[in-house]
C-alpha positions as CSV (number, residue, x, y, z in Angstrom):
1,X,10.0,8.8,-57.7
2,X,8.4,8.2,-60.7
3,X,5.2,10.0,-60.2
4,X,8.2,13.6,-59.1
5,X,9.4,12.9,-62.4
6,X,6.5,12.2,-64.4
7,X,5.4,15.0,-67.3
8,X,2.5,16.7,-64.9
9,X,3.8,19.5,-63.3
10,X,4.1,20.7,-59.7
11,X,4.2,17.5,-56.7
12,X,0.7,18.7,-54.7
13,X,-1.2,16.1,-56.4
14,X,0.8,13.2,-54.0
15,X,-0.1,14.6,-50.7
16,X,-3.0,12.4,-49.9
17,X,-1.4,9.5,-51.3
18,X,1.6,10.6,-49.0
19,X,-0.6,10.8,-45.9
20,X,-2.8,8.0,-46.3
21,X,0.2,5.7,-46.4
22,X,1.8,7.8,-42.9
23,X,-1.6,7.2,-41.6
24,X,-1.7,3.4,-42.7
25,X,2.0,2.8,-41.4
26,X,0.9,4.2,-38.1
27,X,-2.2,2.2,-37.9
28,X,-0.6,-1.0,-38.4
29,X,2.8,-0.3,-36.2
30,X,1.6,2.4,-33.6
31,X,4.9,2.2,-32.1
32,X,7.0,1.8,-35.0
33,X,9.1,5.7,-36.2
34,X,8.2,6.3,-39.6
35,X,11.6,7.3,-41.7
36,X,10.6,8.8,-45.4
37,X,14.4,9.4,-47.6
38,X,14.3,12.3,-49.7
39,X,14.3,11.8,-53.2
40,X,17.9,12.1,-54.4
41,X,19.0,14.8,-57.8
42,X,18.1,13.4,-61.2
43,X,18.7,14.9,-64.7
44,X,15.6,15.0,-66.1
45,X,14.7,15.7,-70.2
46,X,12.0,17.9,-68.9
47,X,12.8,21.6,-67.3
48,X,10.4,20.5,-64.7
49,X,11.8,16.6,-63.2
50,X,15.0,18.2,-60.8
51,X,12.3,21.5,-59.6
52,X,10.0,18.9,-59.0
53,X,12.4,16.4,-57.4
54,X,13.1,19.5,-55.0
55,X,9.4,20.3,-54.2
56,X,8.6,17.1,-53.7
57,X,12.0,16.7,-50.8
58,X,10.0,19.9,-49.5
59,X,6.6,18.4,-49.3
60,X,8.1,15.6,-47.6
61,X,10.0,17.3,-45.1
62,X,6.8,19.2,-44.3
63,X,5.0,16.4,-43.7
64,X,7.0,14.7,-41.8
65,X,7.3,17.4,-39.4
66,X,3.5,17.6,-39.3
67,X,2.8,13.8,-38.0
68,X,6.6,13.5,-36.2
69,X,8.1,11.1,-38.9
70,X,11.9,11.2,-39.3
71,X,13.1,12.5,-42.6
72,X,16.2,12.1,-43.7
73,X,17.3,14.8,-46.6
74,X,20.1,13.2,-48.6
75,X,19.7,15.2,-51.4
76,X,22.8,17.5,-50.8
77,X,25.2,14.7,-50.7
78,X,24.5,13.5,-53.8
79,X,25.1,17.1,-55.3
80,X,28.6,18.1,-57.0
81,X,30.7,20.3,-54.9
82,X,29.1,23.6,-56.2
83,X,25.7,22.2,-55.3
84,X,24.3,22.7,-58.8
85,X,24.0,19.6,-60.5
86,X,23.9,15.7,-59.9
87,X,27.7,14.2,-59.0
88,X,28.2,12.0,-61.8
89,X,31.0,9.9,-59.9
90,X,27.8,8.6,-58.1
91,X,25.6,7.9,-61.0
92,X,25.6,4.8,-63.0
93,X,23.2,6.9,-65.8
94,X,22.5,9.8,-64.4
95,X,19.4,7.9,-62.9
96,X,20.8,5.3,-60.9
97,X,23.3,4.8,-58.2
98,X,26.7,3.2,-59.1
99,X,28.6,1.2,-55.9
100,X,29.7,4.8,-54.5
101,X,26.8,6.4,-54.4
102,X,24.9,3.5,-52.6
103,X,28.3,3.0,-50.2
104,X,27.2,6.8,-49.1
């Protein structure tokens, strides 16, 4: 998460760290299903942290499709009920989960 939120734009530059540690996971435990979370809303103080937190959900999802990992998208659920902005009953500081948002 804090490489999505760091000041260089755009989340393309984390693929190949993102499929060299699928491809080490399924090295060590061929057998094991490889589960990748998506990366829950954040306020950021730059335009570009919550459209990179999304691209980064996206790039994630697609790869997990491409080398049949599970991802789970949690993202929405930690979204106010209009689905445009972080639900702050489930933030601690906008940043971190209080005890409802981790009981979800």
């Amino acid at each position: 998460t804090n490489d999505v939120k760091s000041f260089r734009p755009g989340v393309n530059h984390l693929r190949k760290f993102l499929v060299r540690l699928i491809d080490t996971v399924k090295g060590l435990f061929p057998a094991a299903t490889v589960i990748f979370q998506s990366c829950l809303p954040i306020r950021g103080v730059q335009p570009h942290i919550p459209i990179n937190v999304v691209k980064f959900n996206e790039l994630l999802r697609g790869l997990c499709s491409e080398n049949n990992c599970v991802y789970l998208d949690c993202f929405r659920d930690f979204l106010s009920n209009d689905l445009c902005e972080e639900n702050s009953y489930l933030y601690h500081d906008w940043l971190h989960l209080n005890k409802r948002g981790v009981d979800i």
